[in-house]
LOLO-72579 format. One line per 4 residues: number of its first residue (from 1); their letters; for each residue x, y, z of C-alpha. Coordinates in steps of 0.2 Angstrom, whole numbers. Example, Ala and Ser with C-alpha at 12.3 -4.5 7.8 and 13.67 -1.06 7.14 Angstrom:
1) as) 62/-22/39; 68/-5/36 .
% end
This chain:
1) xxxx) 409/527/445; 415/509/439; 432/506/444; 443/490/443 .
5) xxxx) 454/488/458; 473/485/454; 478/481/472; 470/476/489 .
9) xxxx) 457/488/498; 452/486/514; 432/484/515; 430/487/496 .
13) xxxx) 439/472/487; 453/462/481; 464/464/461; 454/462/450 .
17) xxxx) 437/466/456; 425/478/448; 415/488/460; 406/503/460 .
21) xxxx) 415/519/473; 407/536/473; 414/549/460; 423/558/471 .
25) xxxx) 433/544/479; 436/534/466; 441/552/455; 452/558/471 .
29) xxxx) 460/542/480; 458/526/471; 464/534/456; 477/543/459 .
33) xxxx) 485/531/472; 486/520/460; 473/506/468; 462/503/454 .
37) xxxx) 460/509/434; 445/516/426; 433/503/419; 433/501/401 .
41) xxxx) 428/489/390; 445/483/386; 453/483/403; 437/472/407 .
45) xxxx) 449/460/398; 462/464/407; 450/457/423; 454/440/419 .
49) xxxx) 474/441/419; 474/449/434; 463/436/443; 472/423/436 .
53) xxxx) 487/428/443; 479/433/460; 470/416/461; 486/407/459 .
57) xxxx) 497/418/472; 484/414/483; 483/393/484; 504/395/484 .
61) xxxx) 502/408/499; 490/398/509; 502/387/516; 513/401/518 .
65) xxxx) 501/411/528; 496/398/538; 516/396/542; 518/415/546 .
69) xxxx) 502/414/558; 510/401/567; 529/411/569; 515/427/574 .
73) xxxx) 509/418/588; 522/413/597; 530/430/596; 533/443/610 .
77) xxxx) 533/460/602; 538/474/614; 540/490/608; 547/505/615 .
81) xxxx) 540/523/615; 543/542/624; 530/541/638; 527/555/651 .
85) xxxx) 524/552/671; 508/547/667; 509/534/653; 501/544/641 .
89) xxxx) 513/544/624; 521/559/616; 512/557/599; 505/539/595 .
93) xxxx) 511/521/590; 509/521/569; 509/505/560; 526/504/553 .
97) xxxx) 532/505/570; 523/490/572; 529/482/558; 550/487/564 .
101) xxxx) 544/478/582; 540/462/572; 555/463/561; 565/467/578 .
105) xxxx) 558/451/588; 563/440/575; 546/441/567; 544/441/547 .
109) xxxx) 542/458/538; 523/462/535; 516/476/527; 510/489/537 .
113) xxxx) 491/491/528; 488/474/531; 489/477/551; 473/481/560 .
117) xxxx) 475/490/578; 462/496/590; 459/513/588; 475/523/592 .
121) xxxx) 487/517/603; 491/533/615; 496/525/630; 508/512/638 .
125) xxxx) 501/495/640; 499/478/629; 487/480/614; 479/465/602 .
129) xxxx) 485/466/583; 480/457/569; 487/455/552; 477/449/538 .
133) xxxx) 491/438/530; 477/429/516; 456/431/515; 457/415/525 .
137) xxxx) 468/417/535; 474/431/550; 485/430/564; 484/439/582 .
141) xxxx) 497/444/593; 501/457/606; 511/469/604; 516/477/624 .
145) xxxx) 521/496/623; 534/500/635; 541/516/642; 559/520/633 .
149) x) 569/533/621 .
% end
């Protein structure tokens, strides 16, 4: 199924691409969501508009991003969670938590798809993150889950 993607997906493109999904995810996710369109001759046209656009947010974000990796950084990000005698978490630590830590430390606001964990974070201790702020650029910081609540 040709589908042309409306908004970011993660491993599969950027607005504006045309890629090629298996029937039933592009029919039962993409679709629906509202990720991408159906491909058709005329919203092939429509292509264009939305990669103009995208190409110039991106050479006015890059400086932008570069500025956000830099506040990232520097930042401590500590978040607290329900623990039990054993460190072990009551449920796991999602990515809009993550994204409340930042905004809490004096970070910027990020949005929460952009964030890329490791695995699932069950347990207390410090954990990498990274954000994919632009295609060129991502920033890394670590985000130390604490016992609390």
């Amino acid at each position: 199924m040709k589908i042309i993607l409306t908004q970011e997906v993660s491993g599969l493109g950027e607005p504006g691409d045309i890629v090629e999904v298996k029937d039933g995810y592009g029919r039962n996710y993409l679709l629906p969501q509202g990720f991408a369109i159906a491909w058709t001759k005329g919203a092939e046209k429509q292509v264009a508009v939305i990669r103009r656009a995208r190409s110039a947010r991106e050479v006015r974000n890059l400086d932008h991003a570069n500025e956000l990796k830099g506040q990232l950084e520097g930042l401590k990000v500590s978040l607290s969670a329900r623990a039990g005698d054993g460190g072990r978490l009551f449920g796991s630590v999602t990515p809009a938590e993550v994204v409340n830590a930042v905004k809490a430390a004096g970070g910027p606001a990020l949005d929460r798809r952009r964030l890329e964990m490791p695995a699932h974070i069950k347990a207390i201790g410090s954990y990498p993150v990274r954000v994919r702020l632009h295609p060129e650029v991502s920033a890394r910081f670590d985000l130390n889950v604490v016992p609390g609540k």
